[in-house]
C-alpha angles and dihedrals in degrees: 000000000000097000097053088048079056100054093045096062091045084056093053093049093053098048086047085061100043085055095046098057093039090061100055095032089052098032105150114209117221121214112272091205093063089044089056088046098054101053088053089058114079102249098238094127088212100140099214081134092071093251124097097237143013093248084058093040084059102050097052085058090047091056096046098250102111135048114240086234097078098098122096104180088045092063141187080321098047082055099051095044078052101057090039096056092038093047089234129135104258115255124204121238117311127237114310090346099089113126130292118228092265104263137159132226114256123206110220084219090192086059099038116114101196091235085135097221087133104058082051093064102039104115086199117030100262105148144061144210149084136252113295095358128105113280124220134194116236089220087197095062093035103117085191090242099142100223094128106056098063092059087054107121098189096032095245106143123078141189109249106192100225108228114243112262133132085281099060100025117095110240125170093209133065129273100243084064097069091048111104123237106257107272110245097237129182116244119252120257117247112236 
């Protein structure tokens, strides 16, 4: 009995090294260049670009296959951060890819079966419900990307288009620095 316990930890031990060495000795590179453009895309694995995904989204860029104004949810501003890290001229949205007005997806809960297709396809979380139970959407977590609304069995989610207001609205600064300084007013007089 000893003695098989301690086969099989020579055994281990063999195979541990095996792997070891074969890791270093195999180790594939990636390309530094797609690592550098997808973290510049915005991670919401739509696929409005035409590619599944936004790694493969970036190595088509990095090969050359594919133009840096493909993304949707990454904006005039994703663009930009890609022709600046890419040393290319920026280009404006391609052919039938320009920006939606920014909207999020909205759950008729009186409709909604539970059947949970839609958490499935939700690339960010943005839902939230159980099995047979009514789903909601986290706004707040929404990209916009559509992806929810095609597995719907019973067609309850909807696009609402969000109004344009410093929520909603992308700026690179923060929010204290759009409130204006207190006005000096004179008191009113007491009558």
């Amino acid at each position: 009995m000893i003695s098989a316990l301690w086969v099989m930890v020579g055994i281990s031990l063999l195979l541990g090294a095996v792997l070891g060495y074969s890791a270093i000795k195999f180790k594939v590179e990636g390309n530094p260049l797609v690592e550098k453009i997808d973290a510049v895309l915005p991670q919401t694995q739509c696929g409005q670009c035409g590619y599944p995904g936004c790694k493969p989204y970036a190595e088509a860029i990095a090969k050359g296959e594919a133009d840096i104004n493909r993304c949707p949810p990454g904006g005039e501003e994703g663009i930009r951060k890609l022709a600046d890290l890419l040393g290319v001229e920026y280009k404006p949205f391609g052919e039938g890819a320009g920006p939606k007005a920014k909207a999020v997806a909205f759950i008729d809960e009186n409709t909604c079966i539970g059947c949970t297709l839609c958490l499935q396809a939700c690339p960010v979380d943005a839902i939230v419900g159980a099995a047979k139970q009514m789903h909601t959407i986290v706004a707040s977590e929404c990209t916009g990307c559509e992806l929810c609304i095609a597995p719907c069995p019973v067609d309850c989610i909807s696009m609402v288009p969000l109004p344009e207001n410093i929520q909603t609205w992308k700026w690179p600064y923060p929010v204290y620095a759009l409130t204006p300084a207190p006005l000096n007013q004179p008191e009113a007089e007491s009558v």
